[in-house]
MOPAC internal coordinates of N, CA, C and O (Angstrom, degrees):
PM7 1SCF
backbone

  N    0.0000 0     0.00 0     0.00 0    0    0    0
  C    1.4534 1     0.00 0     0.00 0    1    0    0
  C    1.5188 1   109.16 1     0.00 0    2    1    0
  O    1.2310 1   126.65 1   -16.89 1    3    2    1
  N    0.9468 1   104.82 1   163.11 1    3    2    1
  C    1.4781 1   112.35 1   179.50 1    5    3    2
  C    1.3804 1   122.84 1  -118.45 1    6    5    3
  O    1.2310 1   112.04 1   -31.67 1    7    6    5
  N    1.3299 1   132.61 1   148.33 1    7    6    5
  C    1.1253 1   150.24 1  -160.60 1    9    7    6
  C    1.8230 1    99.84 1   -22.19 1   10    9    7
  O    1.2310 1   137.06 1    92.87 1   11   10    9
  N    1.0479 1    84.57 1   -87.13 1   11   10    9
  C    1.4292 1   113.14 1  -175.91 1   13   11   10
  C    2.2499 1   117.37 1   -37.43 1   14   13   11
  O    1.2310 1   135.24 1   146.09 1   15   14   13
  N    1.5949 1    88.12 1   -33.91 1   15   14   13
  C    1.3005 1    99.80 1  -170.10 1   17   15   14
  C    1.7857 1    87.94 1   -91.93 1   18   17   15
  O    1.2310 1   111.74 1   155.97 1   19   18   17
  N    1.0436 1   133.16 1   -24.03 1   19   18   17
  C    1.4690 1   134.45 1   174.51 1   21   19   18
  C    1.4153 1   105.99 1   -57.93 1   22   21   19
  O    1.2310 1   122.33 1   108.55 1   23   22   21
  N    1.1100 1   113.13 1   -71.45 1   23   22   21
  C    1.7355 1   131.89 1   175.63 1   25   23   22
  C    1.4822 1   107.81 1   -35.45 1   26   25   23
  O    1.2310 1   110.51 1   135.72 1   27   26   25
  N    1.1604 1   135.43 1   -44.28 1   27   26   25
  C    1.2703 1   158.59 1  -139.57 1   29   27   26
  C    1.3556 1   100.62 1   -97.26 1   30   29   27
  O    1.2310 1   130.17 1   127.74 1   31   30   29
  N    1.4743 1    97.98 1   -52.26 1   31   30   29
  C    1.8009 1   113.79 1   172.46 1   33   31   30
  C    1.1574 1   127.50 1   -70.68 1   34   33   31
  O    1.2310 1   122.90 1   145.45 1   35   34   33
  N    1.7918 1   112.04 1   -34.55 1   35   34   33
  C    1.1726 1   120.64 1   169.26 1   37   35   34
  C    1.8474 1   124.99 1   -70.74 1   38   37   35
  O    1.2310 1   127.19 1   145.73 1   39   38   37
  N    1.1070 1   103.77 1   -34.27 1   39   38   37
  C    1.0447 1   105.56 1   179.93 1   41   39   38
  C    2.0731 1   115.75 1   -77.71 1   42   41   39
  O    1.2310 1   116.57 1   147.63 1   43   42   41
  N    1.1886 1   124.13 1   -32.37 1   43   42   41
  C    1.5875 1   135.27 1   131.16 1   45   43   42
  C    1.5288 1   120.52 1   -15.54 1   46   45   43
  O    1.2310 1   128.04 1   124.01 1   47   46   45
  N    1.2990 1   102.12 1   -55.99 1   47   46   45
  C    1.2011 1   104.49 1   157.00 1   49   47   46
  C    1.6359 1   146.34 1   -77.92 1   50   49   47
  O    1.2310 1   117.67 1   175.49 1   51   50   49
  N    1.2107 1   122.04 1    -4.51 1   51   50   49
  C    1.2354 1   143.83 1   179.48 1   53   51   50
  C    1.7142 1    91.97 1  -101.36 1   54   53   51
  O    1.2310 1   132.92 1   139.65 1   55   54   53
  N    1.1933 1    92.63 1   -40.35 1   55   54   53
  C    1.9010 1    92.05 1  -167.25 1   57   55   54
  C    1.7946 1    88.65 1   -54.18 1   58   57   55
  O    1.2310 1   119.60 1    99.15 1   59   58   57
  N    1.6441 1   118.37 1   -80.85 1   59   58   57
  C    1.2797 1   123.40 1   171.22 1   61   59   58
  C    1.4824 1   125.69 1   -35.93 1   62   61   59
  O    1.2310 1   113.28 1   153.12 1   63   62   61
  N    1.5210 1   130.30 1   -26.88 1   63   62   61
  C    1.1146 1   116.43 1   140.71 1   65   63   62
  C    1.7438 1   140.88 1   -26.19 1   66   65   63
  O    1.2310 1   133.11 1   105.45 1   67   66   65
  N    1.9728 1    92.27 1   -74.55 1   67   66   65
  C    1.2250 1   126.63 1  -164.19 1   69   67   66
  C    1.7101 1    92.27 1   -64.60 1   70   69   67
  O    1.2310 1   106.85 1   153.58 1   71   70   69
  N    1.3508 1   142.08 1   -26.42 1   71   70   69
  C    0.9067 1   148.77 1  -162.54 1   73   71   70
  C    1.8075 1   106.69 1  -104.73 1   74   73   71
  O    1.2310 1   119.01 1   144.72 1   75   74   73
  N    1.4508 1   119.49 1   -35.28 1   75   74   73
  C    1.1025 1   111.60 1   178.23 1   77   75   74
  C    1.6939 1   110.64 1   -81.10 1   78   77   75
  O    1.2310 1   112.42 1   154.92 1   79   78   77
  N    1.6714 1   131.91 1   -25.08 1   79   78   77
  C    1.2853 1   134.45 1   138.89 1   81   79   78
  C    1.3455 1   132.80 1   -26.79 1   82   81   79
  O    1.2310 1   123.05 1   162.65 1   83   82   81
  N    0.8845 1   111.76 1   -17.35 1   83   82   81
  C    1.7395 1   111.96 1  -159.35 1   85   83   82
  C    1.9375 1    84.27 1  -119.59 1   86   85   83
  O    1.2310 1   110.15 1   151.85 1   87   86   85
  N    1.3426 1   136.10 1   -28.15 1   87   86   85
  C    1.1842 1   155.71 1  -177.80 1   89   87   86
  C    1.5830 1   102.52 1   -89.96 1   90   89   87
  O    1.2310 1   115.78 1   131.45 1   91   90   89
  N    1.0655 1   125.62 1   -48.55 1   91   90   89
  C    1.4417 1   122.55 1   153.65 1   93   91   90
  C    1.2588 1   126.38 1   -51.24 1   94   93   91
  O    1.2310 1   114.40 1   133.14 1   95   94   93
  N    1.1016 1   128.22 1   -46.86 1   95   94   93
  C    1.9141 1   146.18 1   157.00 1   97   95   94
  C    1.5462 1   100.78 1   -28.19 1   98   97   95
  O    1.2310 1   127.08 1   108.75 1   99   98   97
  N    1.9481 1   103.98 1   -71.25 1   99   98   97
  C    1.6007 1    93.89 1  -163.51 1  101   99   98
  C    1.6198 1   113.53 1  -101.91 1  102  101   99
  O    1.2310 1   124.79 1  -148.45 1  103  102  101
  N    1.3926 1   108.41 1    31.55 1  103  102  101
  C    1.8343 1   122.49 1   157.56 1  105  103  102
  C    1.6079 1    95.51 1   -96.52 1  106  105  103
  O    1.2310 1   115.97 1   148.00 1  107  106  105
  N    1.1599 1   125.25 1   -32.00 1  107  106  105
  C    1.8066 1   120.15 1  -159.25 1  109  107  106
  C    1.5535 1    73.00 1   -88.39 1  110  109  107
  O    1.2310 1    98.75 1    82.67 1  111  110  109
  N    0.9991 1   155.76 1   -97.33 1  111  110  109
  C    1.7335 1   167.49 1  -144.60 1  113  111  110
  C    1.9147 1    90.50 1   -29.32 1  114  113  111
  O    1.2310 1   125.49 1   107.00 1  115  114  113
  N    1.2245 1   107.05 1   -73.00 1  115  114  113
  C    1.6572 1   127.01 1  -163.74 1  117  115  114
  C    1.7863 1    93.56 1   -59.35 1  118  117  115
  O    1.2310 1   121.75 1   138.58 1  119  118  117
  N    1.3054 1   114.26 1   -41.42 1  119  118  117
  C    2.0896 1   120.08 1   179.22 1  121  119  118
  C    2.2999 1    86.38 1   -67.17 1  122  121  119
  O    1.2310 1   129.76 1   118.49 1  123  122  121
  N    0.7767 1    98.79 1   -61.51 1  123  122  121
  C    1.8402 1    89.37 1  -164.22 1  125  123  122
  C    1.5984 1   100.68 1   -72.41 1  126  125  123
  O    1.2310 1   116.26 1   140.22 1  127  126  125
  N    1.2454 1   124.71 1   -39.78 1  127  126  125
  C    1.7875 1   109.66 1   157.55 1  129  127  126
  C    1.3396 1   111.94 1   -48.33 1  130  129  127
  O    1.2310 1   110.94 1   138.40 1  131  130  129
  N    1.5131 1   134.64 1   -41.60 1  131  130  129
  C    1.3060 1   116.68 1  -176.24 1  133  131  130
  C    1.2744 1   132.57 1   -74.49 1  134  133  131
  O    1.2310 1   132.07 1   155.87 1  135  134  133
  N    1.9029 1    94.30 1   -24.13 1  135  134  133
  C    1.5915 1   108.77 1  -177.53 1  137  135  134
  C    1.4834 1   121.09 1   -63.26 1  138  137  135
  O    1.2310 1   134.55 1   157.31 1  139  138  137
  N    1.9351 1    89.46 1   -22.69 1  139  138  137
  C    1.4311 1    97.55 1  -175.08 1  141  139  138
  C    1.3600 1   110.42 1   -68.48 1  142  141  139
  O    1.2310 1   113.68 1   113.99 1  143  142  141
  N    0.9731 1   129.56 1   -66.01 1  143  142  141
  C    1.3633 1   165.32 1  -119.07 1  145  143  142
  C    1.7513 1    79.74 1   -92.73 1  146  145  143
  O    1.2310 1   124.63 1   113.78 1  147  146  145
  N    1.2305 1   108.71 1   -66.22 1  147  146  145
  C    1.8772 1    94.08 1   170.06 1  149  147  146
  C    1.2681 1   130.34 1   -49.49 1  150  149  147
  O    1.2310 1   121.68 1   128.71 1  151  150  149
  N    1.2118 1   114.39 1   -51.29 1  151  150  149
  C    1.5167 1   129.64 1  -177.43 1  153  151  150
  C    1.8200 1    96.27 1   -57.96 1  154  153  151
  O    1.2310 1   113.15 1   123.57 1  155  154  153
  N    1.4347 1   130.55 1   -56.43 1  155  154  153
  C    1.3000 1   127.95 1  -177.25 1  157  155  154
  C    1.2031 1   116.77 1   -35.21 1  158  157  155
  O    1.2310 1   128.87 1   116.76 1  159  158  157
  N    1.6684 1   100.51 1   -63.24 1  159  158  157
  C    1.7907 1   115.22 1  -162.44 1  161  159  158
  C    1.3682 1    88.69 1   -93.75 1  162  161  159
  O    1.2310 1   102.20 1  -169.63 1  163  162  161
  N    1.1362 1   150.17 1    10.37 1  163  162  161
  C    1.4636 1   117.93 1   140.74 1  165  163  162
  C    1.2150 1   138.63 1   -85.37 1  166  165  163
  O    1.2310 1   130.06 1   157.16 1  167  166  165
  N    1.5453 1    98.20 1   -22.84 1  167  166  165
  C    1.9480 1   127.17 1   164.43 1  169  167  166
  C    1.7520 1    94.06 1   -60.75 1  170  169  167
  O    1.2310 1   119.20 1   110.63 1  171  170  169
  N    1.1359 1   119.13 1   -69.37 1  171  170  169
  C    1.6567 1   107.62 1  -170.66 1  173  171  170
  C    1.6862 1   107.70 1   -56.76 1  174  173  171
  O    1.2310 1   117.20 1   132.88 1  175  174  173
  N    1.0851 1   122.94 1   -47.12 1  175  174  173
  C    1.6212 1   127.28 1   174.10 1  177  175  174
  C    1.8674 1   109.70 1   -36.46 1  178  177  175
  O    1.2310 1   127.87 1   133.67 1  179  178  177
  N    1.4261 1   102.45 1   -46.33 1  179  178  177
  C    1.5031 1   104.00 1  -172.77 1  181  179  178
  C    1.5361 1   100.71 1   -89.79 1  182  181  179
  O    1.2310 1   108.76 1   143.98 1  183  182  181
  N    0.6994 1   138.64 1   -36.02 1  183  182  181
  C    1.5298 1   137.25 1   175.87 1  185  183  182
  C    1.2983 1   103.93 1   -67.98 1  186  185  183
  O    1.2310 1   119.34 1   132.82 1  187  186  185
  N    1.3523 1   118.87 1   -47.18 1  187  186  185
  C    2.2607 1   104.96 1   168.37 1  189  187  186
  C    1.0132 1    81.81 1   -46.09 1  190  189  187
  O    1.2310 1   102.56 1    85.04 1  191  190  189
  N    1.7723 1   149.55 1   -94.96 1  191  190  189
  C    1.3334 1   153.00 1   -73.06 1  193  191  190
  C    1.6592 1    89.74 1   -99.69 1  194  193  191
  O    1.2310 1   121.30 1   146.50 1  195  194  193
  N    1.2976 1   115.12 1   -33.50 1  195  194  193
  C    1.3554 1   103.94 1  -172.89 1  197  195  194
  C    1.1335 1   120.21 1   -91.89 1  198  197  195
  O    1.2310 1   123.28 1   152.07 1  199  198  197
  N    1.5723 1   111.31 1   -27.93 1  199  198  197
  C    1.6346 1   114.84 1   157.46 1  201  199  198
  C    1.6103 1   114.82 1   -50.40 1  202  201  199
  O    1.2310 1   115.46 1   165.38 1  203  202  201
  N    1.2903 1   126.22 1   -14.62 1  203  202  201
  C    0.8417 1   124.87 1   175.36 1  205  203  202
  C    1.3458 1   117.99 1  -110.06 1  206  205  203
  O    1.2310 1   116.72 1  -146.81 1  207  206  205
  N    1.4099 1   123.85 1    33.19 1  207  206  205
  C    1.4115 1   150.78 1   147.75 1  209  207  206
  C    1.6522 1    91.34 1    64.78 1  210  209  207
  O    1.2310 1   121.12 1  -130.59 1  211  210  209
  N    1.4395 1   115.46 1    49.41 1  211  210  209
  C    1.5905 1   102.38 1  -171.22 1  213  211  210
  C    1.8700 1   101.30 1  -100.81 1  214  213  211
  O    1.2310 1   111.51 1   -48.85 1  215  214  213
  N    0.8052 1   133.60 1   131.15 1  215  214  213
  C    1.5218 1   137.25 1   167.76 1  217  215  214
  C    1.7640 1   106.53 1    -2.12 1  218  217  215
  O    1.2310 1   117.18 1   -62.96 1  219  218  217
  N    1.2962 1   122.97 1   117.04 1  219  218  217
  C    1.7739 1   107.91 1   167.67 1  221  219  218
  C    0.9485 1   125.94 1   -89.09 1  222  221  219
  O    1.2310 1   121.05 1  -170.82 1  223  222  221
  N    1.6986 1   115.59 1     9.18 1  223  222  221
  C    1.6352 1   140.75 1   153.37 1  225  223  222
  C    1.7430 1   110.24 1   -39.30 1  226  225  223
  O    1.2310 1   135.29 1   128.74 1  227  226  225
  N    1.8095 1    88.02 1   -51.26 1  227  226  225
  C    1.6058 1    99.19 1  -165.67 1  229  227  226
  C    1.3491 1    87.97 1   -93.95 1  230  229  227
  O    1.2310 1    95.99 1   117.06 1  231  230  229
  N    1.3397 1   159.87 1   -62.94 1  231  230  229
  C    1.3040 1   141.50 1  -124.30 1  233  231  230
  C    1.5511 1   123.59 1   -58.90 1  234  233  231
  O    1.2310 1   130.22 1   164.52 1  235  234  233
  N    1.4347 1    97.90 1   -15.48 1  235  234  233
  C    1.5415 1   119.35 1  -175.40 1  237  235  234
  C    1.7027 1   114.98 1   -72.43 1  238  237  235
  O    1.2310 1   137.28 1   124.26 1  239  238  237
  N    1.3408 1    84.14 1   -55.74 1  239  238  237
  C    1.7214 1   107.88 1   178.38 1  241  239  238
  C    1.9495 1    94.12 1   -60.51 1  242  241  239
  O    1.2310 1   121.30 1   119.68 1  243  242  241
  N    1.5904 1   115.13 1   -60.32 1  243  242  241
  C    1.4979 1    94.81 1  -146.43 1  245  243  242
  C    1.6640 1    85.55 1   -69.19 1  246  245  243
  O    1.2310 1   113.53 1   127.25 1  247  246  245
  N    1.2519 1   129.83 1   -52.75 1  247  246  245
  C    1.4315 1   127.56 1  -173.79 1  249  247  246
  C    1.6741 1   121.15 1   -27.19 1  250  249  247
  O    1.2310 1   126.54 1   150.07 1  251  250  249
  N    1.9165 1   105.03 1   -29.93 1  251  250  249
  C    1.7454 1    83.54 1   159.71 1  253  251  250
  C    0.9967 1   119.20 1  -107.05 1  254  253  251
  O    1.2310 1   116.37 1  -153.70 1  255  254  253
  N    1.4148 1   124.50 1    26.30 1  255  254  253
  C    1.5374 1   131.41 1  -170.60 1  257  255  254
  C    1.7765 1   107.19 1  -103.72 1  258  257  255
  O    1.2310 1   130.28 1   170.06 1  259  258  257
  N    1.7562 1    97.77 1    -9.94 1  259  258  257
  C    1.5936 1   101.34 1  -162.60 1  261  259  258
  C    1.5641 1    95.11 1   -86.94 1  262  261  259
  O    1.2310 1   129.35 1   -50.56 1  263  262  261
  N    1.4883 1    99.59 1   129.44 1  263  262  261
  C    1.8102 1   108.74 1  -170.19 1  265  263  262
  C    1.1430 1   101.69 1   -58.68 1  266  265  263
  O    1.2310 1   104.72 1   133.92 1  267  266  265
  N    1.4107 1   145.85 1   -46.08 1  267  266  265
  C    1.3841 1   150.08 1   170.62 1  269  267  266
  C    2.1002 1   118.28 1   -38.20 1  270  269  267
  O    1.2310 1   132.85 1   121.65 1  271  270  269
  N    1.0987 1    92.79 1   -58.35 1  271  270  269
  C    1.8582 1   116.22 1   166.28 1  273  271  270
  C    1.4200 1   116.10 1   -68.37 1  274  273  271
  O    1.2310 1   122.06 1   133.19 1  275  274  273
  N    1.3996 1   113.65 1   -46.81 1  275  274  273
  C    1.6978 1    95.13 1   169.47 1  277  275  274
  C    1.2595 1   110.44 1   -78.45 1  278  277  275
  O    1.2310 1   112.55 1   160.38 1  279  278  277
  N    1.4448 1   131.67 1   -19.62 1  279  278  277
  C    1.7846 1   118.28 1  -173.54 1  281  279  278
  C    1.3932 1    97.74 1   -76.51 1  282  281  279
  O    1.2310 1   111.79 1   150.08 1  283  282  281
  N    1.5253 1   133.07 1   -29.92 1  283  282  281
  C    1.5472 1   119.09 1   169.19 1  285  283  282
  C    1.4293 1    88.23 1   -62.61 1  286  285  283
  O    1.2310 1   116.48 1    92.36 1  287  286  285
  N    0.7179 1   124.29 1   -87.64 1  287  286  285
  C    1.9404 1   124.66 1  -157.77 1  289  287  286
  C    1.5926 1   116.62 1   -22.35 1  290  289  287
  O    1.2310 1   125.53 1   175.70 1  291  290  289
  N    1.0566 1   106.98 1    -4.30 1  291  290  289
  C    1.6253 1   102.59 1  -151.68 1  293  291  290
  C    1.6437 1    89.67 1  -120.62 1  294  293  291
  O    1.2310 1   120.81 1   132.25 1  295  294  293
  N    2.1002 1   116.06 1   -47.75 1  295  294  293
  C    1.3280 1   113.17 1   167.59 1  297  295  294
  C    1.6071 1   105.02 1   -56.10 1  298  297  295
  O    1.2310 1   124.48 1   169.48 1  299  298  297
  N    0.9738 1   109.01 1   -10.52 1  299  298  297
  C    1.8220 1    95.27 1  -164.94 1  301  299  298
  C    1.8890 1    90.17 1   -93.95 1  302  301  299
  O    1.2310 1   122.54 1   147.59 1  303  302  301
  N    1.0788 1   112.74 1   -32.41 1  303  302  301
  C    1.4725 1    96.27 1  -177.85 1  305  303  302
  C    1.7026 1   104.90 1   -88.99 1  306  305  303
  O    1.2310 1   110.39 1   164.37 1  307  306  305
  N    1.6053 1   135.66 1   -15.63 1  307  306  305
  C    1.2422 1    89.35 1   158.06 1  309  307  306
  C    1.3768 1   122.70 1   -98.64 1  310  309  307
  O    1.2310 1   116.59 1  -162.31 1  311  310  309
  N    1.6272 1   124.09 1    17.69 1  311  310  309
  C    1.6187 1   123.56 1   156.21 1  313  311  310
  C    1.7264 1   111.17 1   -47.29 1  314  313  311
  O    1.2310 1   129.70 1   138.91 1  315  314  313
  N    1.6375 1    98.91 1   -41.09 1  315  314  313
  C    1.3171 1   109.67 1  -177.05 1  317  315  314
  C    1.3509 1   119.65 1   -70.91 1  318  317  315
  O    1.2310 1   119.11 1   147.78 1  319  318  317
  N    0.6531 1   119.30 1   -32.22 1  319  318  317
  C    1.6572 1   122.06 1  -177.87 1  321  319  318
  C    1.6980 1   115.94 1   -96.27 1  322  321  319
  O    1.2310 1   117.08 1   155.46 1  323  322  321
  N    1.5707 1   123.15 1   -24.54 1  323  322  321
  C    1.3128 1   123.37 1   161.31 1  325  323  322
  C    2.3482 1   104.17 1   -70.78 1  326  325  323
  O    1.2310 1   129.81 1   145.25 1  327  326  325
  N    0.8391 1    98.70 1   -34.75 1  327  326  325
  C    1.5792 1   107.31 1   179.92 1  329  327  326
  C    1.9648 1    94.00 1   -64.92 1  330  329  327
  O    1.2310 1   123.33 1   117.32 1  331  330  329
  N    0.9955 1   111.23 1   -62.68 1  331  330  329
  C    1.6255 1   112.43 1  -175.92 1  333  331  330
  C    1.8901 1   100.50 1   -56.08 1  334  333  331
  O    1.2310 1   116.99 1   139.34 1  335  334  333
  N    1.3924 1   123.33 1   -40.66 1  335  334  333
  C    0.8851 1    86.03 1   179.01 1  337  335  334
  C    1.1490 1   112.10 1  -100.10 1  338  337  335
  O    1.2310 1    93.09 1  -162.55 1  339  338  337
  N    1.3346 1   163.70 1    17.45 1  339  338  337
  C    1.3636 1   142.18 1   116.16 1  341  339  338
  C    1.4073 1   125.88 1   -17.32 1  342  341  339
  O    1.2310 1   131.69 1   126.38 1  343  342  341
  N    1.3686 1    95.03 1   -53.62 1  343  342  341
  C    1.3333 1   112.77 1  -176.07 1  345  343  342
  C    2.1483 1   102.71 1   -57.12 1  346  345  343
  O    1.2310 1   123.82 1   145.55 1  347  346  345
  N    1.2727 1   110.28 1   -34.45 1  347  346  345
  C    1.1746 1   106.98 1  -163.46 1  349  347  346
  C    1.5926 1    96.81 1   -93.88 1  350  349  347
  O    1.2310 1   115.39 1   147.39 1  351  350  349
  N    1.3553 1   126.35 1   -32.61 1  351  350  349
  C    1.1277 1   125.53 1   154.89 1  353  351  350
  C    1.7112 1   135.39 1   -28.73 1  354  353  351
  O    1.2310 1   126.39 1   120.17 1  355  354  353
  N    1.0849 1   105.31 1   -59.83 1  355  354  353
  C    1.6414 1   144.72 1   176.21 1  357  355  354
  C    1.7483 1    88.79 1   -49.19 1  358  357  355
  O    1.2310 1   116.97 1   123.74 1  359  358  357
  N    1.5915 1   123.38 1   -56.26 1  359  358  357
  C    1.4916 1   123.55 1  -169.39 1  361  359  358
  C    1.8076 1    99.15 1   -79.39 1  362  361  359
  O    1.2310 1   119.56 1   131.53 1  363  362  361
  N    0.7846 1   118.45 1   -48.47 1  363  362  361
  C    1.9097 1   112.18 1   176.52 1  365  363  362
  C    1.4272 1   109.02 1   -50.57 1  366  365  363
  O    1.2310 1   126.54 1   141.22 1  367  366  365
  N    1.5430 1   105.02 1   -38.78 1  367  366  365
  C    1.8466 1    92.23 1  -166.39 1  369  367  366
  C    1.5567 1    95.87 1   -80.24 1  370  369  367
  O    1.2310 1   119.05 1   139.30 1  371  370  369
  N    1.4281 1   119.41 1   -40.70 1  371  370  369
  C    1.7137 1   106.70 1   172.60 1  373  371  370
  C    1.0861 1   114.73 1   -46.40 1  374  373  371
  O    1.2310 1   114.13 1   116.13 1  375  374  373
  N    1.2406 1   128.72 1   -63.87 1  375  374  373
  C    1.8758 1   136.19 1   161.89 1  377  375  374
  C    1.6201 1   102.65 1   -15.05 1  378  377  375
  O    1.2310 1   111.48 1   111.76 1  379  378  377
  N    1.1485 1   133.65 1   -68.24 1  379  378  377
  C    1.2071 1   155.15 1  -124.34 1  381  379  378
  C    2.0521 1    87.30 1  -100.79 1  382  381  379
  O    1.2310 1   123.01 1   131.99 1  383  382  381
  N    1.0450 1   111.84 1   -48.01 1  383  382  381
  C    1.1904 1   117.27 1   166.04 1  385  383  382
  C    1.6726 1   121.50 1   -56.55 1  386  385  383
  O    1.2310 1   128.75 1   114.04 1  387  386  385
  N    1.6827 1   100.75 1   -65.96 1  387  386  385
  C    1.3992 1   103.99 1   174.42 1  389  387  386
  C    1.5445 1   123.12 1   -46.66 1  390  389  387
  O    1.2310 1   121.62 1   148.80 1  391  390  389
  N    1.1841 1   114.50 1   -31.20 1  391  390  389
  C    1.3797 1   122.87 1  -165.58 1  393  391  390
  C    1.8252 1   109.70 1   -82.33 1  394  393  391
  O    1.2310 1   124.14 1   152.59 1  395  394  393
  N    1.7380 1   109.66 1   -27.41 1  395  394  393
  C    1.4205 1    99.91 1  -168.02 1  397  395  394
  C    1.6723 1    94.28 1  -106.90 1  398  397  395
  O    1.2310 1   123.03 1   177.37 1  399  398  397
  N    1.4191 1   111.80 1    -2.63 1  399  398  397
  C    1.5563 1   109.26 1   163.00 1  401  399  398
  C    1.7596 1   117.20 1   -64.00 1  402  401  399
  O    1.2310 1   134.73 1   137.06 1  403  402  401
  N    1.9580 1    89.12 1   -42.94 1  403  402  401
  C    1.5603 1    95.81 1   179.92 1  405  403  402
  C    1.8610 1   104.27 1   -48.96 1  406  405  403
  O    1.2310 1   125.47 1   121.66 1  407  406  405
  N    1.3832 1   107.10 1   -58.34 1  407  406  405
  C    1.1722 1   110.11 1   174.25 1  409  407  406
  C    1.1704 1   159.68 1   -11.51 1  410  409  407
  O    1.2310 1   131.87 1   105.75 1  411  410  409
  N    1.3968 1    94.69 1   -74.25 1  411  410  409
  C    2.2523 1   125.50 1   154.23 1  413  411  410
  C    1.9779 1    88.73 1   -56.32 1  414  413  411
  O    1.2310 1   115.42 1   120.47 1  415  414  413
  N    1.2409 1   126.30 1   -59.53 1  415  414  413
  C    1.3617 1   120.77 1  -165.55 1  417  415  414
  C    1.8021 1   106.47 1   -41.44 1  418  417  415
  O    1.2310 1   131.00 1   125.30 1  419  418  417
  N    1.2442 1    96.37 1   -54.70 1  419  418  417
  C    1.8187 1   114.04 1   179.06 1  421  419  418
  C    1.1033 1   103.27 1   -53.43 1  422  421  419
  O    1.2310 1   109.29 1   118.81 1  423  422  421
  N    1.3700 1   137.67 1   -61.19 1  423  422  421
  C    1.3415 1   137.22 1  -178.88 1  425  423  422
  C    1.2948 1   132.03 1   -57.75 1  426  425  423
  O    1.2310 1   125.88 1   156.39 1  427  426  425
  N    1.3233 1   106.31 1   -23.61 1  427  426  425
  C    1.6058 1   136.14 1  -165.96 1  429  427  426
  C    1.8082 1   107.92 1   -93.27 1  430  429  427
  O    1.2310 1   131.54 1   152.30 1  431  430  429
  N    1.4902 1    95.32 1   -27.70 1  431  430  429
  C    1.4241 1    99.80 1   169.75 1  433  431  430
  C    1.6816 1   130.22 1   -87.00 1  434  433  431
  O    1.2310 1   130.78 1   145.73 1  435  434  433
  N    1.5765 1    96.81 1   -34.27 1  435  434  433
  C    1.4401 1   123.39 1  -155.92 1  437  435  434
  C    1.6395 1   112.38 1   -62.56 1  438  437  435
  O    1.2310 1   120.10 1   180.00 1  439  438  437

């Protein structure tokens, strides 16, 4: 590639950076809204269960068995895993940067 077509590329990439950051922000926001939102209605789920004098042997077990409590559990794990990959995204396009900076540097010297 050439100078010009390097620059061109590099900066593409910062664009997709600067853009996958701001996309990382509201996957991490939507992962801690979900965490909440599980952690809540499973805290109220076990507190009915014990008001209702039920074993706290079982409350654990039925609490992820309750179709309502695992479908939070389950949005909350793929909040979690679209957030990780942003997050893992975000490190390739830096990569992807570092590498064609190394680049123009090589060329710039040669």
């Amino acid at each position: 590639m050439e100078d010009y077509e390097l620059l061109v590329y590099l900066q593409k990439k910062r664009d997709e950076l600067a853009r996958t950051l701001i996309e990382s922000k509201k996957r991490g926001i939507a992962f801690a809204d979900a965490e909440r939102d599980y952690k809540r209605e499973k805290a109220k789920f076990i507190a009915q269960k014990r008001m209702e004098n039920m074993p706290v042997t079982l409350i654990r077990d039925l609490a992820q068995g309750d179709v309502y409590i695992s479908e939070l559990r389950h949005a909350r794990d793929v909040a979690k895993v679209l957030y990780q990959n942003a997050a893992e995204a975000i490190n390739v396009y830096k990569l992807e940067c570092r590498l064609v900076e190394a680049q123009i540097k090589r060329e710039w010297h040669a």
